[in-house]
C-alpha positions as CSV (number, residue, x, y, z in Angstrom):
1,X,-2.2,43.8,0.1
2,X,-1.9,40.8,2.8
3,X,0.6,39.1,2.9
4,X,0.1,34.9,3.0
5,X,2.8,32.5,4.4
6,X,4.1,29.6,2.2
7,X,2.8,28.0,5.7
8,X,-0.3,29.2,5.8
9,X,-0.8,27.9,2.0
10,X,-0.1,25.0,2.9
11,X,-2.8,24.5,6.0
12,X,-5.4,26.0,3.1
13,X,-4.7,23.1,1.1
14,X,-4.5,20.6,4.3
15,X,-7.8,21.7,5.0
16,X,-9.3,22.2,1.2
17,X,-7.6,18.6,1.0
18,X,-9.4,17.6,3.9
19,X,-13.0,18.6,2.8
20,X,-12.5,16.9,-0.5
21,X,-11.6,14.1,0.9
22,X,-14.1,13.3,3.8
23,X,-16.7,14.3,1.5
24,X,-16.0,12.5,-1.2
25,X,-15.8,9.3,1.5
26,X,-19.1,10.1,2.6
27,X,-20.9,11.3,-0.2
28,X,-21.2,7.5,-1.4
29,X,-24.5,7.3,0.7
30,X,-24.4,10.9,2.2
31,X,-25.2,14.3,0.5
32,X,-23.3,15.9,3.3
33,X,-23.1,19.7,3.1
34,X,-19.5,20.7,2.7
35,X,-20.1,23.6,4.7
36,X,-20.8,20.9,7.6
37,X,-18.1,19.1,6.7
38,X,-15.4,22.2,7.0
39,X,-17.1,22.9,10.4
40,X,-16.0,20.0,11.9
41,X,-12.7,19.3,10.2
42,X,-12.0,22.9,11.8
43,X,-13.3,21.9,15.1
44,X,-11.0,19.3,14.9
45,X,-8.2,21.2,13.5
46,X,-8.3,23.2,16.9
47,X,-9.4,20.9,19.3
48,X,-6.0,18.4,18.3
49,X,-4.0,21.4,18.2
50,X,-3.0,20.8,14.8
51,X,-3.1,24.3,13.2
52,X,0.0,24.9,15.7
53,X,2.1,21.9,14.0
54,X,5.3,22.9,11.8
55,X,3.5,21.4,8.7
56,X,5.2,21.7,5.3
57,X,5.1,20.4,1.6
58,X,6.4,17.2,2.8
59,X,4.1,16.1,6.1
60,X,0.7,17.9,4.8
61,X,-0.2,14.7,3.1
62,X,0.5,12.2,5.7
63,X,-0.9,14.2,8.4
64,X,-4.0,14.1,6.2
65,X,-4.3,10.7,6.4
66,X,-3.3,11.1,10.1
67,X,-6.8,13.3,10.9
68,X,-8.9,11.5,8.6
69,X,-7.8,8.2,11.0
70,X,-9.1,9.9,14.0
71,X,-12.6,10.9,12.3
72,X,-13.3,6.8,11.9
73,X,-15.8,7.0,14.5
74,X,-17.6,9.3,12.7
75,X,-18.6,7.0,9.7
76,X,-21.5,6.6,8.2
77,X,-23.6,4.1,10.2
78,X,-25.0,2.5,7.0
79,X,-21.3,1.9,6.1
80,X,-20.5,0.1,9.0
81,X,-21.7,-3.6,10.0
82,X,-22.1,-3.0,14.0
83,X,-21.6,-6.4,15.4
84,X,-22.7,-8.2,12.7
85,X,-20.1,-10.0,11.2
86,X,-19.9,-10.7,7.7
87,X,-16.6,-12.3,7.9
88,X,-18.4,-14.7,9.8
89,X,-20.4,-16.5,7.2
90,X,-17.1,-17.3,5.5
91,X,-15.7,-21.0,6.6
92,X,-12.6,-22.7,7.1
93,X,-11.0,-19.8,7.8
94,X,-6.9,-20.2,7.9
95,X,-4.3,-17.4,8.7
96,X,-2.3,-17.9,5.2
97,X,-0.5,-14.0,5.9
98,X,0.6,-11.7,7.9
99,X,1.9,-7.8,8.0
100,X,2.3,-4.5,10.2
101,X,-1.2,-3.7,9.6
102,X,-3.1,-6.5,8.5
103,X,-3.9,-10.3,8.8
104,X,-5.0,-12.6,5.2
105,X,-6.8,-15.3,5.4
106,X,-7.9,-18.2,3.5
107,X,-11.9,-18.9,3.4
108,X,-14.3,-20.7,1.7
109,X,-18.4,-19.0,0.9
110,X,-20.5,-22.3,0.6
111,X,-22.5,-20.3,-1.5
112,X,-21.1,-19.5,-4.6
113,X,-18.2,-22.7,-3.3
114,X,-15.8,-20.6,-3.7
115,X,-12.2,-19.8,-1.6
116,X,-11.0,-16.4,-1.8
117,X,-8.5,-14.4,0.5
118,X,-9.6,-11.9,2.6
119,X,-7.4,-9.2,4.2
120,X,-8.2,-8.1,7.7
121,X,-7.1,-4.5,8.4
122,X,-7.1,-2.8,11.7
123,X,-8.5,0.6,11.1
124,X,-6.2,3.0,12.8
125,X,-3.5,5.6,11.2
126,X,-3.5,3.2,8.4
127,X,-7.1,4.2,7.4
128,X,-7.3,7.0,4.6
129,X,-4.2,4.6,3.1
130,X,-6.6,1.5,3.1
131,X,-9.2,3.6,1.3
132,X,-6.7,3.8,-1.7
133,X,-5.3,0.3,-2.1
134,X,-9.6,-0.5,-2.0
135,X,-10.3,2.4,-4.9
136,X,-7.2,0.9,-6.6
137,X,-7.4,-2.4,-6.5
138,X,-11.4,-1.8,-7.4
139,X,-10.2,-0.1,-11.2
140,X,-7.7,-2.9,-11.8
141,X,-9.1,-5.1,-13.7
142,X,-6.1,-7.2,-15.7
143,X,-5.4,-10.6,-16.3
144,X,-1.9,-10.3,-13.8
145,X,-4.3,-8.1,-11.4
146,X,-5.2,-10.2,-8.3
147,X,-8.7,-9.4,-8.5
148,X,-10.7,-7.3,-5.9
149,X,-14.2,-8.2,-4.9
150,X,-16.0,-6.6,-2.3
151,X,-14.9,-4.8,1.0
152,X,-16.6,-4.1,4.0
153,X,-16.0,-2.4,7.4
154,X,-16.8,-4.4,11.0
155,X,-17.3,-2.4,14.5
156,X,-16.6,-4.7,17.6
157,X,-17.0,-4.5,21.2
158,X,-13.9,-4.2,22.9
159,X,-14.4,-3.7,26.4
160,X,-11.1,-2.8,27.6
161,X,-8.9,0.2,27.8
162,X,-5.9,0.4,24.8
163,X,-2.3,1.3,25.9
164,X,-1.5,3.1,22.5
165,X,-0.6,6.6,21.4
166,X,0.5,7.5,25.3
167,X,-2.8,6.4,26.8
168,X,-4.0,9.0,24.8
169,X,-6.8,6.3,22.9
170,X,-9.2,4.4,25.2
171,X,-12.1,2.5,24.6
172,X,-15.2,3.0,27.5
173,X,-17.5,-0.4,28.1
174,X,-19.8,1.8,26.1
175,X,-18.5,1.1,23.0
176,X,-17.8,4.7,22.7
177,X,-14.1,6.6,22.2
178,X,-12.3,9.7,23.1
179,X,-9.3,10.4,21.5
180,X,-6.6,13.1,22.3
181,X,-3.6,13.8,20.7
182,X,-0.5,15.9,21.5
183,X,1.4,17.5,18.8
184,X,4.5,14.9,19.9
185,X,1.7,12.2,19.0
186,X,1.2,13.5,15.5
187,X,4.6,14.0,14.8
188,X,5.3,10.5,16.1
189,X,2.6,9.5,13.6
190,X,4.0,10.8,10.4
191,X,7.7,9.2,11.7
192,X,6.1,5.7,11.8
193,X,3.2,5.2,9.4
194,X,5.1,4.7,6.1
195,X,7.7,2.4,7.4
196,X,6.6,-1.5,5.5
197,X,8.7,-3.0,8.0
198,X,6.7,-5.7,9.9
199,X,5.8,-4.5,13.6
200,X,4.0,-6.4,15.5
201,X,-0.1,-6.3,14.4
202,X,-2.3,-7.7,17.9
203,X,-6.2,-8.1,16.6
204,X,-7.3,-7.5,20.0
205,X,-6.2,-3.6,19.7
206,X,-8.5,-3.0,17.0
207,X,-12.7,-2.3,17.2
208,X,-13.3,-1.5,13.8
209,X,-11.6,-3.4,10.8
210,X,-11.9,-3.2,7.0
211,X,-12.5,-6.1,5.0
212,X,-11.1,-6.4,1.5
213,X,-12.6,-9.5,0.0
214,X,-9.8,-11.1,-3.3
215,X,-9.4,-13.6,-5.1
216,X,-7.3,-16.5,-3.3
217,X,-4.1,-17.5,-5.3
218,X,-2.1,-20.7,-4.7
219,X,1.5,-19.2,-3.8
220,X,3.9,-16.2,-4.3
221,X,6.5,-15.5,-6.3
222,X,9.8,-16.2,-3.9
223,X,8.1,-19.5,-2.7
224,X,7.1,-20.6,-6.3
225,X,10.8,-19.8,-7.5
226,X,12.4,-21.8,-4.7
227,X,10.1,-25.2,-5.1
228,X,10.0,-25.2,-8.7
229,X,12.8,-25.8,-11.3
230,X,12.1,-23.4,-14.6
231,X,13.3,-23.3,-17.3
232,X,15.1,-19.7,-19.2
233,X,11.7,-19.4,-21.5
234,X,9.5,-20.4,-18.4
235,X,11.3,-17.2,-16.4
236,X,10.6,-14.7,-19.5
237,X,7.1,-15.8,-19.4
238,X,6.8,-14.8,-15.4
239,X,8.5,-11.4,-16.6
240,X,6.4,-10.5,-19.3
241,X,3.3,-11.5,-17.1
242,X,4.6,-9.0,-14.5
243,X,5.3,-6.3,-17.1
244,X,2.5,-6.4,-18.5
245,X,0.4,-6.3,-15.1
246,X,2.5,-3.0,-13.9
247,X,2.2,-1.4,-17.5
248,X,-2.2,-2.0,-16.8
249,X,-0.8,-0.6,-13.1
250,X,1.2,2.3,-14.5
251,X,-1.5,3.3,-17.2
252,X,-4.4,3.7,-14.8
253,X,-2.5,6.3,-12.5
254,X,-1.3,4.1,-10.0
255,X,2.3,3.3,-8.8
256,X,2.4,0.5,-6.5
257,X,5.3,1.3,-4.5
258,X,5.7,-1.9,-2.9
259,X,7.0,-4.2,-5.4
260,X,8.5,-7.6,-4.7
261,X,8.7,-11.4,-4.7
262,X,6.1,-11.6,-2.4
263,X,3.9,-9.1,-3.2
264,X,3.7,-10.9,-6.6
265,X,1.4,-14.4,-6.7
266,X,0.9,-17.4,-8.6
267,X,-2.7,-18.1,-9.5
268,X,-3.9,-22.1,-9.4
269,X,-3.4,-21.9,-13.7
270,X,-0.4,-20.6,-13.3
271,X,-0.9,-17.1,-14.4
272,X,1.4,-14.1,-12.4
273,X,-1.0,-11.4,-10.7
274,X,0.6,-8.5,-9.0
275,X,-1.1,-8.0,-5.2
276,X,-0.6,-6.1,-2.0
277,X,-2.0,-2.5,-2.8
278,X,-1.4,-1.5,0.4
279,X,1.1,1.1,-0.2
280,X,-0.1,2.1,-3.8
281,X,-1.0,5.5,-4.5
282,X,-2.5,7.5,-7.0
283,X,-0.2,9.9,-9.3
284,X,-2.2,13.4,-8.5
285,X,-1.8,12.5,-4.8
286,X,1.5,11.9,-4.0
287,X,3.0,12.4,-0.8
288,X,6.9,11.2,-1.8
289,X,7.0,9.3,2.0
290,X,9.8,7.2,2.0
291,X,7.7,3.9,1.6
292,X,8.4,0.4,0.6
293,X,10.6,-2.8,1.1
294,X,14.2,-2.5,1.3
295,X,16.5,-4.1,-1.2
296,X,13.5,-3.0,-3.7
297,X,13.3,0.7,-2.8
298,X,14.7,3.5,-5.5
299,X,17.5,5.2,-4.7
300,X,15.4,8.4,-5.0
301,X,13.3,7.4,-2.8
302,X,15.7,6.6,-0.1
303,X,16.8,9.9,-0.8
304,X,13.8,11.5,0.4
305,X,13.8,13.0,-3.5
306,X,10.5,13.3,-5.4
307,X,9.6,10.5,-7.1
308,X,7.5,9.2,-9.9
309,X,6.2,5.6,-12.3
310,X,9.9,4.8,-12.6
311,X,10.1,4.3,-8.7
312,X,8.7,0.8,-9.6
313,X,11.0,0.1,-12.3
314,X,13.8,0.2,-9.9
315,X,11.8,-2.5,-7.6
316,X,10.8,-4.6,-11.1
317,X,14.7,-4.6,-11.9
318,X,15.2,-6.2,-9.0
319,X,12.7,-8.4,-9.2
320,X,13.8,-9.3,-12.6
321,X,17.5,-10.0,-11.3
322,X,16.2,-12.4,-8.5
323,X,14.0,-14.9,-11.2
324,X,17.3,-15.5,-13.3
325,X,19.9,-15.1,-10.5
326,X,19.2,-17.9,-8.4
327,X,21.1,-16.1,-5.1
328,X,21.9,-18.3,-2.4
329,X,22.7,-15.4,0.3
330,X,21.0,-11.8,0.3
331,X,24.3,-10.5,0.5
332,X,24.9,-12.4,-3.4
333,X,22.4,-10.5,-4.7
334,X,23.7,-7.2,-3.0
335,X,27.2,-7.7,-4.5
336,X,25.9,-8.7,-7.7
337,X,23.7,-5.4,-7.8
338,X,27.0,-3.3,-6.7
339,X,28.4,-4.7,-9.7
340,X,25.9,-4.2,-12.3
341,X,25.5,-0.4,-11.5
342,X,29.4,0.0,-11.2
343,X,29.3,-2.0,-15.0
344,X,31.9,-4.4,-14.0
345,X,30.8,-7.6,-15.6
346,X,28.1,-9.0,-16.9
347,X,26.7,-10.8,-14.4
348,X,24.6,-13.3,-17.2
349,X,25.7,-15.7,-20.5
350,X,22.6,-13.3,-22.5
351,X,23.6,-10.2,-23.4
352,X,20.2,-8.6,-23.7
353,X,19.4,-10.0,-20.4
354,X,22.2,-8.2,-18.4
355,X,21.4,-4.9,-20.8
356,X,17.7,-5.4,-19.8
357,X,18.5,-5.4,-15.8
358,X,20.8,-3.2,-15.9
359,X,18.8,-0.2,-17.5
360,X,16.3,-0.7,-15.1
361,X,18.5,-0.2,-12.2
362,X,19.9,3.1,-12.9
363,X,20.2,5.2,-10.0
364,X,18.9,8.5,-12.1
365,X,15.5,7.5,-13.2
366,X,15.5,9.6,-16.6
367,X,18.0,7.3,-17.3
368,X,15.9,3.9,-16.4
369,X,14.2,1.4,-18.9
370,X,10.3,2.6,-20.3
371,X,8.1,0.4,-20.0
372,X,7.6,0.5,-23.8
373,X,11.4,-0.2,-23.8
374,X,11.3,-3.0,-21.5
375,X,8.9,-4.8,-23.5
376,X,11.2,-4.3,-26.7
377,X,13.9,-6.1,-24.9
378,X,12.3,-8.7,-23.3
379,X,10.7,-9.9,-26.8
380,X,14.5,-10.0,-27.6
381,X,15.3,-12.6,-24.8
């Protein structure tokens, strides 16, 4: 009988992964042959080196998304506007955000005379992860949802060579690319791409780009809590909105890993609608990267631990500390979590309230708040 590494497993699934994946990208408009589709992820496998890579349970799925980035120039040509820009029938365009990967911007369609927000994503490592916050942004549909509507991908000429990955990526007056990676490259990849802190994002490096086309909201969370005086009942209202939103969230599969004041908006009624799917990710594919903001990340998470739904009920705890706390200083805030999970005070006049936050910020998350629970509790307030 032959024996099969634990490693070897692994690079089955990679590729098995692989297959499922391209062709479930391209079988939107293509009835691609799997067979086909095996051929070249193998071909690619080889010719990149990878198969020689120390992969294991925790890398395989990143390093997935790191191969399916360098196949982008082998999409669909029905899927791709080539230099035709739809983003360019949209007016009064405004820069309204900015991240490590992407631009938003304000616009108006004088068609339908409308403004929506559209998010302007450089396709590069960050591809196969902009595929999911589209597919789950596109099943969300929820009152405190900020609602998807369209998305589209844009090829550019870029006429100039890009200093990126080691010289390893350039772009020929051609339009066309050649890409090579070292196994240091990859490795580097996997280091880098879940990291939410901002680095800087330059356009001008990018010649594809996905659009994701949303509705436009009129500010977020941290911005509205600092320029408007609420009231206790007005805050418990903004809670339940988001609970109710990440219970929708939670219930379709999806944990949004990225939860925080700014990642949560104010529409122009007033209604809360949980955004930013960037980092979201669907429960039968997790990957358990270390991802997120910090000050909102688990503890499990930070712990390179597997990690599950709860993950964002750590980030919601703190979310629900900073709408009643009113912290002057981040460092406040930091004492005044130190003390809740070391139980010594309570750090509000309610008793259900400090009972409420501090059940959510457990360290062990068996022993966090349900959601269920947190609705209970909240009703209580």
């Amino acid at each position: 009988m032959e024996f099969i590494s634990k490693k070897d497993k692994i690079k089955d699934y990679l590729i098995l992964s692989l297959i499922e994946t391209i062709a479930e990208l391209y079988g939107i408009n293509y009835n691609i042959d799997k067979n086909i589709v095996k051929d070249n992820i193998l071909n690619k496998l080889d010719q990149y080196n990878i198969l020689d890579i120390n992969i294991n349970q925790a890398n395989v799925l990143e390093l997935k998304n790191q191969i399916i980035s360098t196949l982008i120039d082998d999409l669909p040509r029905d899927i791709i506007q080539n230099n035709v820009s739809l983003f360019n029938n949209y007016k009064n365009s405004q820069l309204i955000g900015t991240g490590g990967y992407a631009n938003v911007y304000q616009v108006y369609n004088p068609l339908d005379d409308t403004k929506y927000a559209i998010k302007k994503i450089g396709l590069g490592n960050s591809f196969y992860q902009s595929i999911v916050e589209i597919r789950s942004m596109a099943k969300l549909n929820h009152k405190n949802i900020v609602r998807y509507h369209t998305s589209w991908i844009e090829s550019i000429d870029l006429n100039k060579k890009i200093d990126k990955f080691n010289n390893n990526v350039v772009i020929f007056e051609d339009n066309t690319r050649l890409v090579k990676f070292s196994n240091d490259d990859l490795l580097n990849f996997m280091d880098n791409s879940c990291s939410t802190e901002n680095s800087e994002y330059d356009e001008s490096t990018y010649d594809k780009f996905l659009f994701i086309q949303m509705e436009l909201c009129k500010d977020n969370l941290k911005d509205y809590l600092i320029n408007n005086l609420l009231s206790f009942n007005d805050k418990v209202i903004i809670c339940k909105q988001i609970i109710d939103g990440l219970k929708y969230i939670h219930d379709n599969n999806v944990i949004h890993r990225d939860l925080k004041l700014t990642n949560i908006f104010i529409d122009f009624d007033k209604n809360i609608k949980i955004g930013d799917f960037g980092l979201a990710i669907n429960v039968y594919d997790m990957n358990y990267e270390e991802v997120g903001t910090h000050g909102y990340i688990a503890p499990e998470i930070l712990e390179g631990k597997c990690y599950d739904k709860s993950a964002d009920l750590y980030s919601l705890g703190i979310i629900i500390l900073e709408i009643f706390g009113n912290f002057t200083t981040n460092m406040e805030k930091i004492m005044t979590i130190r003390k809740i999970k070391e139980n010594k005070c309570d750090i509000f006049d309610n008793i259900e309230l400090n009972n409420f936050i501090s059940g959510l910020l457990k360290n062990n998350p068996d022993d966090r708040l349900s959601l269920n629970n947190v609705h209970l509790l909240l009703s209580n307030l």
